[in-house]
C-alpha positions in Angstrom: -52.7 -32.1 -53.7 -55.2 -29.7 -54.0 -57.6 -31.9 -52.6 -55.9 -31.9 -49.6 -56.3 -30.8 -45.7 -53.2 -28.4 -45.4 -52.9 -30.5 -42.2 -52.4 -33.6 -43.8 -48.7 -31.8 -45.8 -45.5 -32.2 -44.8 -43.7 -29.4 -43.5 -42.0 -28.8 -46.7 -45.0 -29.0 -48.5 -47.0 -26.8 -46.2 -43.9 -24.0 -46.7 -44.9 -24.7 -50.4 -48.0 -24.0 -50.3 -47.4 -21.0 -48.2 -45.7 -19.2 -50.3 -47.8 -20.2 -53.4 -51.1 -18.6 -51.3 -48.5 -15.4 -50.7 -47.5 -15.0 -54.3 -51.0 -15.0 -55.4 -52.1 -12.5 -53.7 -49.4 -10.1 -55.6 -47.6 -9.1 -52.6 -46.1 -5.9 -52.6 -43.3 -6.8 -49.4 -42.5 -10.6 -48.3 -41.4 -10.8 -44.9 -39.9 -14.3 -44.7 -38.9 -16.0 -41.5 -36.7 -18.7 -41.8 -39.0 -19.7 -44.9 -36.5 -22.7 -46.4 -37.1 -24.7 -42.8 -38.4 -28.6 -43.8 -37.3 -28.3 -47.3 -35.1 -30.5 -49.4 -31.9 -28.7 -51.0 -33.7 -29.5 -54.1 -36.2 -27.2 -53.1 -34.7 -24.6 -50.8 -33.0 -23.5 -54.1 -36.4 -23.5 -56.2 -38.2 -21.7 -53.6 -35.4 -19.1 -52.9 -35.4 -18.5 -56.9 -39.0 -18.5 -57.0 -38.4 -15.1 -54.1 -36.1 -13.9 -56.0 -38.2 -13.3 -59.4 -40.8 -11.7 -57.6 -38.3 -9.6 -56.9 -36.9 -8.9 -60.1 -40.9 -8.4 -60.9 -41.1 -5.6 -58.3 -42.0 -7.4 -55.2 -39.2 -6.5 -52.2 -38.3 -9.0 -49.5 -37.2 -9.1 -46.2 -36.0 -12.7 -44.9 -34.5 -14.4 -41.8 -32.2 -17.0 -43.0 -29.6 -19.0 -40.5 -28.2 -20.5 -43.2 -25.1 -17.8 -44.0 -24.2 -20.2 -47.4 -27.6 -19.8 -48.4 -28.0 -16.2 -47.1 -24.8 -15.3 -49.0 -26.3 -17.0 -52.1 -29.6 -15.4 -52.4 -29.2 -12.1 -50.4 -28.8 -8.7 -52.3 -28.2 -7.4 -48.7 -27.0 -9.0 -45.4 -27.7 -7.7 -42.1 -25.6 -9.5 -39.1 -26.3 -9.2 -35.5 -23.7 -9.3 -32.7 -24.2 -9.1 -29.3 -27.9 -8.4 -29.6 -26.8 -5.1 -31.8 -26.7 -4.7 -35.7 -23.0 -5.3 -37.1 -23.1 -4.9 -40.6 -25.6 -4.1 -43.0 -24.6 -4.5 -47.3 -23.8 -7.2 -49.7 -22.6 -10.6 -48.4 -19.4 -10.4 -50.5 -18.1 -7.2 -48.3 -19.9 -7.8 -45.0 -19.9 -11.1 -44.7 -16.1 -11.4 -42.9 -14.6 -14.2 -41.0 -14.4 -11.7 -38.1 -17.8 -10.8 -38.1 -19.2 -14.3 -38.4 -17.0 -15.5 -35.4 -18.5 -12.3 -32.9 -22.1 -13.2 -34.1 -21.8 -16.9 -33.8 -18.5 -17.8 -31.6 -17.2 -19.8 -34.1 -14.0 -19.3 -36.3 -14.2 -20.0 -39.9 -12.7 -19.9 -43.4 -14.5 -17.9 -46.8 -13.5 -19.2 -49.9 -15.4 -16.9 -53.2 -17.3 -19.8 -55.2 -15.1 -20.1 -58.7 -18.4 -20.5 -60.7 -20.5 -18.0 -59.0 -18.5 -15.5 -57.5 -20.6 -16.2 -54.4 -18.9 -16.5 -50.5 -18.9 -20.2 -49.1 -18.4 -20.4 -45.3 -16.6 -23.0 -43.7 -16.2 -23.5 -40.3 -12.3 -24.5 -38.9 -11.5 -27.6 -37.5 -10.8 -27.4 -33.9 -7.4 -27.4 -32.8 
């Protein structure tokens, strides 16, 4: 691939190779915007781990995510917006409610902890 126009990748692959350019330049903050967009769950989660050790190597991060399954996964931290104003700031586990998800998005759900991971699964309710 490296012979390639970056106009000539896929979405996916241009997010790749984004992030790839931005770890090699030994980034001290990534600021992440919705950075999983055209990928393949195969790898969003390689990607999203690949953040995550730079991380655990000293790098911090800062990421818009729309995903709240993958959000609760990967985030240390959750920030939640209602109404246009900040509604909860900490870790998924005890921000992430089904009262706050329904005033930030409008839609009821159900959370259910992950028995393997211990992480928060979202699921939205069935209309009545």
């Amino acid at each position: 691939m490296a012979a390639r126009s970056i106009h000539s990748l896929s979405g996916g692959e241009r997010q790749r190779v984004l992030l790839a350019t931005a770890i090699a330049q030994q980034p001290e903050f990534l600021i992440l915007d919705e950075p999983t967009t055209h990928l393949d769950i195969r790898y969003q989660y390689e990607f999203l781990h690949i953040v995550r050790q730079q991380v655990s190597e000293g790098a911090r991060s800062l990421m818009a995510l729309h995903d709240l399954n993958t959000a609760a996964t990967f985030g240390d931290r959750i920030a939640v917006l209602c109404d246009g104003y900040l509604d909860v700031i900490g870790p998924p586990t005890e921000e992430l409610s089904e009262q706050t998800i329904e005033c930030s998005f409008g839609i009821p759900v159900h959370i259910r902890e992950n028995p393997d991971t211990g992480d928060i699964n979202i699921f939205p309710r069935r209309s009545q």
